[in-house]
N, C-alpha and C positions, 0 to 999 in steps of 0.2 A: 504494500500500500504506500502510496507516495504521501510527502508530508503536507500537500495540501489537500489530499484526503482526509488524512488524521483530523487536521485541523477542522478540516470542515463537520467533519462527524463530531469534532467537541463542543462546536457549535450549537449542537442540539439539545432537549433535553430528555431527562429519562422515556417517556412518551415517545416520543419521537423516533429515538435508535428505537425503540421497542418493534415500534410501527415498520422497519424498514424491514428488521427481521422475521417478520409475522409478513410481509407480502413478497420475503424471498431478496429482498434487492442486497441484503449484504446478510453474513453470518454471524453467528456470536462469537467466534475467531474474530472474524473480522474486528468487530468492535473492541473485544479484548487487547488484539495487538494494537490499535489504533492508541487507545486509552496506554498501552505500557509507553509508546511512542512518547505521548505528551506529557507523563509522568517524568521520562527518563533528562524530557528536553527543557522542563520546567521546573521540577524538583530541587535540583543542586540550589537553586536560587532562594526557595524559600524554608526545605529541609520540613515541607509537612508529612509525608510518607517517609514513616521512618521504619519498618517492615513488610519488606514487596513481597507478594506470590506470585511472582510473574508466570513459572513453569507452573503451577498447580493451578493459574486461572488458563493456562492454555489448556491445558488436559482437563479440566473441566467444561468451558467452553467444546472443547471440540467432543467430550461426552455431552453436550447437549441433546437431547431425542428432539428429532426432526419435528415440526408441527408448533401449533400458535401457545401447546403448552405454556403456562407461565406467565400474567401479565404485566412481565418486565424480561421477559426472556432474554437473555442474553446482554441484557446489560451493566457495563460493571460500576463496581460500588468500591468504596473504601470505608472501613469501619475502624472506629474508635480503639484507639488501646486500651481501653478501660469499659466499663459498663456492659460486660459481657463475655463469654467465650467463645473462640472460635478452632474448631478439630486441629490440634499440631500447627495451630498458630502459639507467637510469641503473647506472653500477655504481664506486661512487666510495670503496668499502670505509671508509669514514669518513675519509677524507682529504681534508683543504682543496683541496689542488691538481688532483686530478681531478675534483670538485666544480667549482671554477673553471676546469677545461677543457671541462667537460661532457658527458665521458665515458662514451657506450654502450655497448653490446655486438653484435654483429655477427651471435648465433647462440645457441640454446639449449641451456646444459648437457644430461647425459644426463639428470640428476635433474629439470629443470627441464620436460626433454621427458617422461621417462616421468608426469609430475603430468599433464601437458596431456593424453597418450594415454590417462590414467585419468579424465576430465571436469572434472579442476577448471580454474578459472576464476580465474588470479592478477590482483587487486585494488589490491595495491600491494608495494611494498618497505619495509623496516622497519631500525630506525635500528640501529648497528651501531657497540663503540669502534674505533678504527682498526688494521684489518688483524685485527682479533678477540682483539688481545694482552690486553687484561685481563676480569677479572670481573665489571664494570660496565657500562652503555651510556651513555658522557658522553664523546662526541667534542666535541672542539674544532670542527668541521665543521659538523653536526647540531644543536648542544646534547644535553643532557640528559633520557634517559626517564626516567620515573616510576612507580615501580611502583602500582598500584591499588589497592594495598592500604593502603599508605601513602605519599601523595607527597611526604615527601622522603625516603624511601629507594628505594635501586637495586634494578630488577627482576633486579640478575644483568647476566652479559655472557659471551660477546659475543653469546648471541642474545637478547639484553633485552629490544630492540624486539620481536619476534616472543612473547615469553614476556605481555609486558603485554599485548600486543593477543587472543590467547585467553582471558586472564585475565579481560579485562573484556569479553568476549564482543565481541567485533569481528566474530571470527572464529573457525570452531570447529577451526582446525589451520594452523597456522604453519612453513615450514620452520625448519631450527636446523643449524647445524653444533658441534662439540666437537671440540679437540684439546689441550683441556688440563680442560674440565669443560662446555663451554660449551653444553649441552642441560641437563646436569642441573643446575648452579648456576642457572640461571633456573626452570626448571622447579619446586625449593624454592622460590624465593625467590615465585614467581607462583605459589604453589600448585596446581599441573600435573605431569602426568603426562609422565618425559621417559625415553625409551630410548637411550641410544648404541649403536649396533649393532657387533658384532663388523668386525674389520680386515677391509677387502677384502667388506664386505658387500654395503655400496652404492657402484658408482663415483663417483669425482672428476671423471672425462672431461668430453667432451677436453682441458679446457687444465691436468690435472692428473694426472698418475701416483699420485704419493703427494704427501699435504702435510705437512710438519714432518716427514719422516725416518719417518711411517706412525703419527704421533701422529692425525691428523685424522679425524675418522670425521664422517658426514652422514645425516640422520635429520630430526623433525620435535616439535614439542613438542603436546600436545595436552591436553584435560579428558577422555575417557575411555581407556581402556587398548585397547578394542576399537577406536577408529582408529588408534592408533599400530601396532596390529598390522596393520590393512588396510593403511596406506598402508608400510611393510616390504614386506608381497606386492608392491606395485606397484613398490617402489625398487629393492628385493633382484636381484642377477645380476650375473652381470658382463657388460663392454661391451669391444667389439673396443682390443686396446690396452694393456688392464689388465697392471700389471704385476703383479698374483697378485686371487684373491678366494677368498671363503669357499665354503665347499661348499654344495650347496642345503641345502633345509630338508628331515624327513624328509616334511612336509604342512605344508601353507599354515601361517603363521603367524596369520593368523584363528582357525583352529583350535583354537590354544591357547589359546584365551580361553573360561572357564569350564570346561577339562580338569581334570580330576583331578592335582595336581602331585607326589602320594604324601607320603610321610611321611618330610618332607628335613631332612639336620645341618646348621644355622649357627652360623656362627661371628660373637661380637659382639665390636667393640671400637669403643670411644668415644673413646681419643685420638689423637690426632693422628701420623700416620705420622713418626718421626724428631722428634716431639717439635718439631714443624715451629710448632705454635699450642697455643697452651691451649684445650682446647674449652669454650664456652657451656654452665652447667648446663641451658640449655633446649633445646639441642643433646643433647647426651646422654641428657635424659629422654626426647624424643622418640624416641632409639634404644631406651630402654632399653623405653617403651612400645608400640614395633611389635615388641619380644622378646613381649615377653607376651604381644600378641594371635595371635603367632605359634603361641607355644606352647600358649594357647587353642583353635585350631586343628591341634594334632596334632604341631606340629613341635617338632624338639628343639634348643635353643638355646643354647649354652656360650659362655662367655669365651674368642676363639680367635680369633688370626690368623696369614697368614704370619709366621716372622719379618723376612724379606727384608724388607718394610714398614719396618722401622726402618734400615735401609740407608741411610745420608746418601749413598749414591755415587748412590742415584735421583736428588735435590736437583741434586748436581753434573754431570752428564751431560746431565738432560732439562733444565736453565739453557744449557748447550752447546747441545744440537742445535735450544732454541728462539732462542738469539742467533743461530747461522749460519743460519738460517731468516728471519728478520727480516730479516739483511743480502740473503740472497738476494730477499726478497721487495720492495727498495727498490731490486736491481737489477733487476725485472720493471716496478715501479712507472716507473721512469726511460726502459725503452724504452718505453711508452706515454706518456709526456711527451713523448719525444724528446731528453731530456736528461738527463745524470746530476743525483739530489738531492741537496740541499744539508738541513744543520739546520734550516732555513727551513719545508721543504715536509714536514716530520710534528713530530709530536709531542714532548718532549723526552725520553718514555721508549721510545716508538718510534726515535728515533737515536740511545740510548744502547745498545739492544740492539744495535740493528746496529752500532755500536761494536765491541761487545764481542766481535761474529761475527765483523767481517771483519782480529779480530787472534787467531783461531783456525786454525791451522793444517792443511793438510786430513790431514795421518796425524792429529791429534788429534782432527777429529772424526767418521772411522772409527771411531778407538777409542769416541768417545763412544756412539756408536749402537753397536759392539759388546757395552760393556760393559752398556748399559742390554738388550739379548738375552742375555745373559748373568743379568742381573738377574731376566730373565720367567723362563728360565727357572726361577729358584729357585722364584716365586713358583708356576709352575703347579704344582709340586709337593703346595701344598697342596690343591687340588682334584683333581688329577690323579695321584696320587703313584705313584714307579714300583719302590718298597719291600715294596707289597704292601701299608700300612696303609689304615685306615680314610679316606676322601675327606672334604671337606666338600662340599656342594654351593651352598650362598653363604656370602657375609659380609656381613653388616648391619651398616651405617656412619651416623652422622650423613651429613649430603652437606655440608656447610659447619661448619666448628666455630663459627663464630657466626650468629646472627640474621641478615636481610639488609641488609646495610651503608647506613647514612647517606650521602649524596650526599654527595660533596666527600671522602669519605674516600679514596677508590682515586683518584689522579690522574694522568690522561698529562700533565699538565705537569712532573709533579716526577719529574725525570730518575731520583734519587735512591731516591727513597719509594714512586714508583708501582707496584711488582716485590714489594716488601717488604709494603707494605697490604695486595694482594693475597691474599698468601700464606695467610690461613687459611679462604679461602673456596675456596682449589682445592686445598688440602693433604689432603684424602681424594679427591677426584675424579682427579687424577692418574694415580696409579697405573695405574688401568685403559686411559688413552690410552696409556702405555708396554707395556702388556702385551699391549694388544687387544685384552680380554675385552670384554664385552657387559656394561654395567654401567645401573643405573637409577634415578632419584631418586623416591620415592612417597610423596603428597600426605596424609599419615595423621593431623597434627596440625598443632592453630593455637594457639598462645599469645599472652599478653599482653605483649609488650615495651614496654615506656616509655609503655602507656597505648592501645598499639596492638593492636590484633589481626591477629596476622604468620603466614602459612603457616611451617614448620618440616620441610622434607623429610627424608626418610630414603635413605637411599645402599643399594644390593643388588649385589654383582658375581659372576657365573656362570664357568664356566670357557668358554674358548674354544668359540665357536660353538653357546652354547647359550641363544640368547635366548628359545624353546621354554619352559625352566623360569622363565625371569624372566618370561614373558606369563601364565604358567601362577599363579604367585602372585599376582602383580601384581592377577590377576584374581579370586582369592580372597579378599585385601584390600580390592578394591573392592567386593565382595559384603560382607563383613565388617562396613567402617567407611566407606560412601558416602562420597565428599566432592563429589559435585557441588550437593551444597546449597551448599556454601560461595563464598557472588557478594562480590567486593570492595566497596567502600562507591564507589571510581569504574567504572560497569559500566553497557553499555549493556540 
């Protein structure tokens, strides 16, 4: 295949190659080598594929069974180093020392299987900060991703890798996991389209009931709206084990892509929940600019949020249930060493949290997780209210109160600082990992930061289980203000 084939096949998105394979005009070889091609001639630059399967996606590729089997047949994918296993892949969650033990996996997550029963074809694994604790992708283990748009700034974390490498057309769909923002902080930052799906959407299984006390949700980050809806259908149900999942949908989530989504109330706010960050004026006009095109479009849009939002007990609780998480997650990390870890074997803000956890006491962090259910509750009230008053049915948020962060800013070395830098790039995305709504980051504006031309996402959260309306807009926006013109300056 010549390289402006490649390139033009990267051009597409999941759909699409899908569509070529299912009328015969190219193979899922074909596609596979295409996608190594643009890997190979892109990668060095930004170091987001940091474990390729290139011989094991040919040899499955070309064991493909003929026929329209599989509603993504043949298309390939990259999946996260974390939030999952994949058969006799690496799975080293950005940590030095499974890295240095060279640590596989044994059997394929349910996510990782139902991709494969829908024809894609994973390609590689993608770099990830360790255990997915911050905003960034700059493990100690790895090195540092680079976003495409500009490399020295962070594509976002923890699915970075995954966000840069759709970004610059690698690939046209990436898995992601979020349990604190980490689909939609990448997904702004890479100028992509990223959905968190409602709690108990998609399983964790098997080596996961719930992660972070029911913060973690898994999903995929992509360039058009109509695959992150296909591959939902493929993810979405629950799987033997589950300890709860969401209710089906009412029709495919396909479906709502290009529906009619009526004539819906948002609610806008641009600062920062609890006053947590000062938000970026270029953060804010971007919100305040998907108001207008909203309202352009028929909807009506006010100054309105929970108040629960400015609750500093969110801060305190969800700091709780992610320290005792961490800690437990270095007691998970130690039986697969075979040995308890030391300071040594993570990071210095990776052993500070777990610090912090394993001197939390377990009635204290019941309470924590209580009180943060306690918290949703207040919050669904505003969409849900049970007074009788008027609903909202989203809220439109900047997704990051600043631009996407300079390399070197967020650091897991610094025990101290690393927790705190973070903080104003996951200070509106939060929220909705505590609540479990269905929350979305949308690709709607690019500014100039320092000389740069930077994606600038906007934040949407829906009330429980109703990801139906966030597809339903999402895909009126993207009819509205296209952005797949927009190719990073490193893009294969």
């Amino acid at each position: 295949m010549t390289d402006d084939a490649s390139h033009e096949l990267g051009a597409l998105d999941a759909l699409a190659s899908a569509e070529l394979v299912r009328t015969g005009d190219v193979t899922p070889r074909e596609l596979v080598d295409a996608a190594i091609a643009r890997i190979e001639a892109v990668n060095p630059a930004l170091n987001a594929v940091i474990h390729p399967r290139f011989e094991a996606a040919r040899a499955e590729a070309d064991a493909a069974p003929a026929g329209p089997a599989g509603p993504l047949r043949g298309v390939p994918i990259l999946v996260k180093d974390l939030d999952g296993a994949l058969t006799g892949a690496p799975m080293h969650q950005g940590n030095r020392l499974l890295r240095d033990l060279g640590v596989t996996a044994a059997h394929d997550s349910y996510l990782f299987a139902k991709l494969r029963a829908a024809g894609c074809v994973v390609v590689g694994k993608t770099n990830t900060p360790e255990l997915g604790l911050l905003p960034t992708t700059e493990p100690l283990a790895r090195g540092a991703t680079h976003n495409p748009w500009d490399t020295t700034r962070s594509p976002g974390g923890s699915s970075g890798g995954s966000a840069a490498a759709v970004a610059s057309h690698m690939v046209p769909v990436a898995h992601a996991g979020d349990g604190g923002g980490s689909i939609r902080i990448p997904a702004s930052a890479c100028g992509l389209f990223g959905l968190k799906p409602s709690r108990g959407r998609v399983s964790l299984g098997p080596e996961t009931g719930e992660a972070w006390a029911g913060l973690v949700a898994r999903h995929v980050v992509t360039r058009s709206v109509r695959d992150s809806a296909a591959v939902l259908d493929v993810l979405a149900g629950p799987m033997p084990g589950d300890p709860y999942s969401a209710p089906p949908p009412a029709r495919p989530f396909a479906a709502e892509v290009g529906a009619e989504p009526g004539r819906l109330r948002i609610g806008l706010r641009t600062a920062a929940p609890g006053g947590l960050a000062e938000t970026d004026a270029t953060c804010i006009a971007a919100a305040e600019d998907a108001a207008a095109l909203l309202e352009a479009l028929g909807h009506t849009v006010e100054p309105a949020a929970p108040e629960a939002l400015d609750e500093l007990e969110l801060l305190i609780h969800f700091v709780t249930v992610l320290a005792v998480s961490t800690a437990y997650d270095l007691v998970k990390l130690g039986r697969v060493a075979g040995r308890e870890l030391t300071a040594d074997d993570v990071e210095p803000v990776t052993w500070a949290q777990a610090e912090q956890g394993r001197a939390v006491s377990g009635a204290a962090f019941v309470d924590a997780c209580e009180s943060l259910r306690a918290w949703t509750r207040r919050m669904a009230a505003w969409w849900e209210p049970l007074d009788g008053s008027a609903p909202y049915d989203l809220l439109l948020t900047p997704t990051m109160a600043r631009p996407p962060a300079p390399l070197g800013e967020i650091r897991g070395d610094d025990a101290e600082g690393g927790i705190l830098a973070a903080t104003p790039y996951a200070a509106f995305t939060v929220p909705a990992n505590v609540t479990g709504q269905p929350a979305m980051s949308v690709p709607l504006t690019w500014s100039d930061v320092g000389g740069s031309i930077l994606p600038i996402g906007v934040q949407f959260v829906a009330a429980t289980n109703r990801e139906a309306v966030l597809l339903r807009v999402a895909s009126q926006l993207e009819q509205a203000r296209p952005w797949a013109g927009w190719v990073p300056p490193i893009s294969a």
